[in-house]
C-alpha positions as CSV (number, residue, x, y, z in Angstrom):
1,X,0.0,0.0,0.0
2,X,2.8,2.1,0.4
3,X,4.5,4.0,3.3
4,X,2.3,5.7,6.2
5,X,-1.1,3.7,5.1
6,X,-2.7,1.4,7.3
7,X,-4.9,-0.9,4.5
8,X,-7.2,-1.8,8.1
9,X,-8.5,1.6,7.9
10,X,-8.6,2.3,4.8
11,X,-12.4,2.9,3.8
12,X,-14.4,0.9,1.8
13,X,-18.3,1.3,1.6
14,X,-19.0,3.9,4.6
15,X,-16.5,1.6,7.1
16,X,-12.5,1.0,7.7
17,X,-12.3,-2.4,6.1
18,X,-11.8,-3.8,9.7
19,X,-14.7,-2.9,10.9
20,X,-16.1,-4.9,7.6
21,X,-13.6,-8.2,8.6
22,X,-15.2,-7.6,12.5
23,X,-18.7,-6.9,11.6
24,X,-18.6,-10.4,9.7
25,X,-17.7,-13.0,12.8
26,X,-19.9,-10.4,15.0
27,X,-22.8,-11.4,13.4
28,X,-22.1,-15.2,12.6
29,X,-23.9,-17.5,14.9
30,X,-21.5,-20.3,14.6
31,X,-18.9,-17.2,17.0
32,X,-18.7,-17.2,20.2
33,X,-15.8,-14.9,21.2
34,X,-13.6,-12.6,18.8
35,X,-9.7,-12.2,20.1
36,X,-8.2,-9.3,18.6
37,X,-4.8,-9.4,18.0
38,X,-3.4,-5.5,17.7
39,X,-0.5,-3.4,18.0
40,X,0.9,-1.6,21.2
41,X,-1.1,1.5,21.7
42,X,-4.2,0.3,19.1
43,X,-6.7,-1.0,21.6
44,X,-8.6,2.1,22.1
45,X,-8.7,2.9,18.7
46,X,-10.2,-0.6,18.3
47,X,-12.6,0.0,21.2
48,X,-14.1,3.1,19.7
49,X,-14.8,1.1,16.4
50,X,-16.9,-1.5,18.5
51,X,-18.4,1.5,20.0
52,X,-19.4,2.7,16.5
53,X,-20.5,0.0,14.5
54,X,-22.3,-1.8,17.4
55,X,-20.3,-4.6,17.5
56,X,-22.2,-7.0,20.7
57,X,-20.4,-10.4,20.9
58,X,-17.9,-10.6,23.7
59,X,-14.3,-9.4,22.8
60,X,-11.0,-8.5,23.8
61,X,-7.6,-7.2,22.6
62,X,-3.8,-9.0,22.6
63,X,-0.3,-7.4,22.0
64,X,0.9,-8.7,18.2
65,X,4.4,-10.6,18.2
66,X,7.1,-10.2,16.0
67,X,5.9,-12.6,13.2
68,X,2.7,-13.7,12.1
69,X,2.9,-16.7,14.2
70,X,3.9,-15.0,17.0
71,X,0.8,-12.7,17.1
72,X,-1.3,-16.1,16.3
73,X,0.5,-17.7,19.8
74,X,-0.1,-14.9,22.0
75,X,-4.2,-15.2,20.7
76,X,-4.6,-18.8,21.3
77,X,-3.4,-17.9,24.5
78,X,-5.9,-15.3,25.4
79,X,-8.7,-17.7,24.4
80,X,-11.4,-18.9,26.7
81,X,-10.1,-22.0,28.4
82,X,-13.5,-24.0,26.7
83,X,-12.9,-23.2,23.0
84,X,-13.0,-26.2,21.3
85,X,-12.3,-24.4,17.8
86,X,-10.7,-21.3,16.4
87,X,-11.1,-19.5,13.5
88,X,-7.9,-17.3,12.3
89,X,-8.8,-14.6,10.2
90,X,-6.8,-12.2,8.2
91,X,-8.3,-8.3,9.3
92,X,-7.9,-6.8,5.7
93,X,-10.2,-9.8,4.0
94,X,-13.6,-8.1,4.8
95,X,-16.1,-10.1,2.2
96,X,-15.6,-13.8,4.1
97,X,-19.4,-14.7,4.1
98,X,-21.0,-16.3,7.0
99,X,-21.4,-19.8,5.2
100,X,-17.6,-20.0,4.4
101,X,-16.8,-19.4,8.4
102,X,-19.3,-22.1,9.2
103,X,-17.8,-24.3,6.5
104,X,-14.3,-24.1,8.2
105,X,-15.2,-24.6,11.6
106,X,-17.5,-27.7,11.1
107,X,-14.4,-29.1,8.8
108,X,-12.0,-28.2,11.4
109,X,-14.1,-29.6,14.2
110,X,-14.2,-33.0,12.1
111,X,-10.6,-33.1,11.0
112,X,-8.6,-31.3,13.3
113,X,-8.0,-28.3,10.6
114,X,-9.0,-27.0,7.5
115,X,-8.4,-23.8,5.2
116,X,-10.6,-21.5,3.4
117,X,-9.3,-22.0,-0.6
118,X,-9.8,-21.3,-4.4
119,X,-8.7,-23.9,-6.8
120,X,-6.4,-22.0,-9.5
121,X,-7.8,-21.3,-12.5
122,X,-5.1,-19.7,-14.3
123,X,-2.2,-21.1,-16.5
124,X,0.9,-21.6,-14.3
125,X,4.6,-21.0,-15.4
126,X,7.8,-21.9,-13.4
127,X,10.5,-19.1,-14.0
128,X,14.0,-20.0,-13.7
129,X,14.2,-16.8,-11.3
130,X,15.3,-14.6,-14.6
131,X,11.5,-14.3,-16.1
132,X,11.8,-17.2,-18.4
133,X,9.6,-19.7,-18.2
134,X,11.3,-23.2,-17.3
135,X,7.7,-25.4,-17.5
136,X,4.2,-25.7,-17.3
137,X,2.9,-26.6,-13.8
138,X,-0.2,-28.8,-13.5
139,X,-2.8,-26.8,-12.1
140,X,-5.4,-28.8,-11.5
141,X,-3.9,-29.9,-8.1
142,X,-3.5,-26.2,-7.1
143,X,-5.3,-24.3,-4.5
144,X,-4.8,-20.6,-3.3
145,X,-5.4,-20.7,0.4
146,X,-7.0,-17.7,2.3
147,X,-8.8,-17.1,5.5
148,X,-10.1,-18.2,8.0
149,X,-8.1,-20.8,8.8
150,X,-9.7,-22.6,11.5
151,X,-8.7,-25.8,13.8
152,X,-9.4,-27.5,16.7
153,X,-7.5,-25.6,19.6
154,X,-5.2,-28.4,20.7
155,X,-4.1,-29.0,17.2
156,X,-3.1,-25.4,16.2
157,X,-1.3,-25.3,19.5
158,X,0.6,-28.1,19.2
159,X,1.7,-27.1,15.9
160,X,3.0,-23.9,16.7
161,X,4.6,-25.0,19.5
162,X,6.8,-27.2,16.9
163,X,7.1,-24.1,14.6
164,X,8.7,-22.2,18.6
165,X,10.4,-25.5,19.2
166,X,12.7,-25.5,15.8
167,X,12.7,-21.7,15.5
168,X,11.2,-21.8,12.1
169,X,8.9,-18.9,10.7
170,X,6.1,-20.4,8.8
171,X,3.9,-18.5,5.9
172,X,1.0,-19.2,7.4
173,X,-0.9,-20.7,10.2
174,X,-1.7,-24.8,8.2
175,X,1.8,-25.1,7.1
176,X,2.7,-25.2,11.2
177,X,0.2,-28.4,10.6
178,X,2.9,-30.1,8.6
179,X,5.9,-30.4,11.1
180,X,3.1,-32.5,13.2
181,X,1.6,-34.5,10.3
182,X,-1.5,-32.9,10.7
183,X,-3.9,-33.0,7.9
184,X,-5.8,-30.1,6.9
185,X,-9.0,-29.7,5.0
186,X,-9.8,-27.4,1.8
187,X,-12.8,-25.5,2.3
188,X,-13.8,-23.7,-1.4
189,X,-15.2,-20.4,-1.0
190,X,-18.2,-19.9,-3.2
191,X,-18.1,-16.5,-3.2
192,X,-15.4,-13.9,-3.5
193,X,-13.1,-13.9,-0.5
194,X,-10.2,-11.3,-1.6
195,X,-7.7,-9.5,0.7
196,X,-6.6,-5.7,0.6
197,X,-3.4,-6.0,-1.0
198,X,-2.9,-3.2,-3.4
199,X,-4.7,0.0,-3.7
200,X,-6.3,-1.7,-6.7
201,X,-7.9,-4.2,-4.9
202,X,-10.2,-1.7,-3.1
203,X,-12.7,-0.4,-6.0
204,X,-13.7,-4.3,-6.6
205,X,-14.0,-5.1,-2.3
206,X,-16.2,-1.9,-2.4
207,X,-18.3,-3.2,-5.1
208,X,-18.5,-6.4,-3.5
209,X,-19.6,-4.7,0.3
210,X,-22.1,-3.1,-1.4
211,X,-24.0,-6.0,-3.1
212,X,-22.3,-6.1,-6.1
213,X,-21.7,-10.0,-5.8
214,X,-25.6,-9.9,-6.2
């Protein structure tokens, strides 16, 4: 996005497209609790938004870590000591539909862990690093994985607790899965499920927040 810009609070369709991401989980019935993972000095900033947009469902707010999986760590650890199954969501994907979360936790609760995910549709090259193309990769096998990614508490745990173990940084939460041979579910998103990644990608997540999709 570029230096100074926070994509969170970026607006999209009269709300910060974190307040979108929030207002999604606030109103699906298959969510409990929300943990919010923030930055030092963010949680009253995040406290007015609940204010604002009338967010209900019982919250609360954790210090991020130094990696991804760090933040991830310190949330499972703020979670009620009951949860059976958490849902990791990404803040800037604000258009995950209700059905999709519920689709990922009954998976999860079943299996242990699955993954919001597109198959790829598009022809893929391997480059030899130089932008020549080396082959043609069969994409048919080939899934683009996004959020939530949602497990049964024990197993995420477990698995980033390998991840701490052999200081390794992993991508994303399901590849922790494979250092403990844990399996993990693809659930296909029906609908559009994009992420604010470039200023380009906002005109198109404001289309789809206002109905567009319909």
């Amino acid at each position: 996005m570029g230096p100074g810009l926070d994509k969170l609070f970026l607006e999209a369709a009269g709300r910060p497209v974190v307040a979108h991401t929030w207002a999604r989980f606030d109103a699906a019935v298959c969510v409990d609790e929300i943990v919010i993972v923030v930055r030092d000095g963010m949680q009253e900033v995040f406290e007015e938004l609940a204010r604002q947009h009338g967010f209900r469902k019982p919250h609360r707010f954790v210090l991020g870590g130094k990696e991804r999986q760090d933040s991830v760590w310190n949330g499972l650890a703020a979670l009620s000591p009951k949860t059976e199954v958490v849902a990791i969501q990404d803040g800037a994907r604000p258009c995950t539909s209700e059905a999709l979360i519920a689709a990922t936790i009954d998976a999860a609760r079943s299996t242990g862990a699955a993954v919001a995910a597109q198959r790829v549709t598009d022809t893929i090259k391997e480059s030899d690093g130089d932008a020549r193309i080396v082959r043609n990769v069969d994409r048919s096998r080939l899934w683009s994985v996004q959020t939530p990614q949602t497990f049964r508490v024990e197993v995420i745990r477990r698995a980033l607790a390998a991840v701490r173990e052999r200081g390794l940084i992993v991508t994303d939460d399901t590849a922790a899965c494979e250092l403990i041979g844990q399996s993990v579910s693809l659930v296909e998103s029906a609908t559009p499920n994009i992420k604010v990644t470039t200023p380009a990608d906002l005109p198109y997540i404001e289309w789809l927040l206002r109905g567009g999709e319909r």
